[in-house]
C-alpha positions, 0 to 999 in steps of 0.5 A: 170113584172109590177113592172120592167116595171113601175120602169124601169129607164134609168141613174137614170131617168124616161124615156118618155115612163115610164112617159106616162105609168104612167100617163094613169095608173093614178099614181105616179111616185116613187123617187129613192134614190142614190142608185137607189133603189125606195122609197115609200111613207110613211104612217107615214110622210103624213097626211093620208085622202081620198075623198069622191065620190060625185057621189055614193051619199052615204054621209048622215048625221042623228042624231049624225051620218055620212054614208061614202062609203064603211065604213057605219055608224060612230059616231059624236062628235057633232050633227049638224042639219045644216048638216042633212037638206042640199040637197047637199054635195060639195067637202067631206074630210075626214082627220086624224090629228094623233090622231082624225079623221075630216070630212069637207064638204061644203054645200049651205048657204044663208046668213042672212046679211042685205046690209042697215044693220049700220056700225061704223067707220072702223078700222086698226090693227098693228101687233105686237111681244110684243102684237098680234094686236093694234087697232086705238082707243088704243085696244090691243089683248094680245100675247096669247104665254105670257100666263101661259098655253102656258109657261108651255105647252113649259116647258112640251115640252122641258122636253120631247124632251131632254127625247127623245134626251138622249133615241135615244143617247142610242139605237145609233148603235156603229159605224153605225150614226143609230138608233133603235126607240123603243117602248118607243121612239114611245110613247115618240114621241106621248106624244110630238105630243099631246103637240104641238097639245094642244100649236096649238089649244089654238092659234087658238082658241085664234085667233077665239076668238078675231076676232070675237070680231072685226068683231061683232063691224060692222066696215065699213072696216077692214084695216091691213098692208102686213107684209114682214114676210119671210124678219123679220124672218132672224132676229134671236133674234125675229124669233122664236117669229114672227113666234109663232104669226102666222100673216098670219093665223089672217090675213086668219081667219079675212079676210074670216069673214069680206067677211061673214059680208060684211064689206071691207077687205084692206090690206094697200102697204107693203111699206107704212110708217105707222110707221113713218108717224104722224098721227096728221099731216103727217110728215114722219121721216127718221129711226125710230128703232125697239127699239123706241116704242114711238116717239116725231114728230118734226114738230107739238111736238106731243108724239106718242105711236108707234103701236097706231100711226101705227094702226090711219094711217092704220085707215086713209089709209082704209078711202082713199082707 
């Protein structure tokens, strides 16, 4: 009786007393199908994890292990003393990535930074396609999906989702568009998700690296352009090469570290010209191609590189702000 009245439809729709009876329960109202037939959600497409009470007040932490509730005693993969002597836990979660199981938790900290503390000149980065970043002073971050790693990571992953395109071509049902996913197609599936997960480790990783290096400069301000990334991605020869770059999480991960040591973080209009614009004496072109990777400013005669150019009036642009 419980199942009719909750899944109870009327024309393929919830009706309002369905809804609030599912909302006092606390639950979820189910998706139907065209069929009318209600689809559960899956355990194998959502990321599975859970919330730790805060109330029951059962999260501890001692030596190299963490106490969950209703679980007890489990093995870290690193000892952390920060954890071990915090008086309060915020927010736990305990979340698994398909392979390894990660416990997060937010935990009272005082900060050691000090407001006297000397800056040097403040910076701008250009993002970029060939290279990740460019620094006003001529500093590149290299493009990490250049690196020999990453290309032989790519060939590995083409080679298996070919292997894994002919496996599910064979175990087609003749006449019926379905197929049979075997236990060798399971395994071949969690051979590609190893892969991918090894490509997006190095990335960001690579990304950590490489803003701590800017941050540990102590720059009075850390200045970056709004990137209209939905609108580059339609260009579809450099798509799939935008979006390896992942802009917004360097722009996320940069961010937060710049709060952490109190430097400015200014993120210059999406429509400012900072391309175009001279740096040595403020002439703006009218077009400038993206095939132009050097340009001679016709009002003072002076060669720009293109993305250094960009980098100095962002530089200039974070002094004004």
């Amino acid at each position: 009786m419980a199942y009719k009245r909750f899944f109870k439809i009327e024309n393929k729709h919830y009706s309002e007393k369905t809804k609030k009876k599912a909302l006092r329960q606390g639950r979820q109202l189910t998706v139907y199908d065209l069929e009318g037939h209600p689809k559960f959600k899956s355990k194998k497409d959502v990321q599975q994890g859970f919330y730790h009470r805060e109330d029951l007040g059962h999260l501890k932490f001692k030596d190299n292990k963490v106490k969950l509730e209703k679980i007890g005693w489990v093995k870290l993969a690193e000892n952390r003393i920060e954890l071990q002597t915090a008086n309060k836990f915020y927010n736990p979660r305990i979340k698994f990535d398909g392979f390894n199981w990660f416990i997060t938790v937010g935990v009272d900290y005082q900060s050691n930074n000090n407001n006297n503390q000397e800056y040097s000149e403040g910076i701008g980065i250009d993002l970029g396609v060939k290279d990740l970043a460019v620094i006003n002073d001529g500093r590149k971050i290299p493009n990490i999906n250049k690196s020999q790693e990453i290309k032989r990571l790519n060939k590995k992953l083409k080679r298996l989702q070919r292997k894994l395109s002919r496996k599910y071509e064979k175990q087609k049902e003749g006449g019926v568009n379905r197929y049979k996913k075997t236990k060798n197609i399971i395994k071949l599936e969690c051979l590609i998700r190893k892969v991918h997960k090894r490509i997006k480790d190095i990335r960001t990783n690579y990304l950590h690296q490489e803003t701590a290096k800017l941050v540990k400069t102590k720059p009075e301000f850390v200045c970056m352009e709004d990137l209209n990334v939905k609108g580059m991605v339609k260009n579809h020869k450099l798509s799939k090469s935008i979006q390896e770059q992942t802009f917004s999480e360097f722009r996320r991960i940069i961010e937060y570290k710049c709060k952490w040591n109190n430097i400015r973080f200014i993120v210059a209009d999406r429509y400012y010209p900072s391309s175009k614009t001279c740096s040595e004496c403020g002439y703006i072109l009218d077009k400038l191609s993206l095939s132009t990777r050097k340009w001679v400013c016709p009002e003072c005669g002076v060669i720009h590189d293109r993305d250094i150019n960009a980098a100095i009036n962002l530089m200039k642009y974070g002094k004004s702000a």
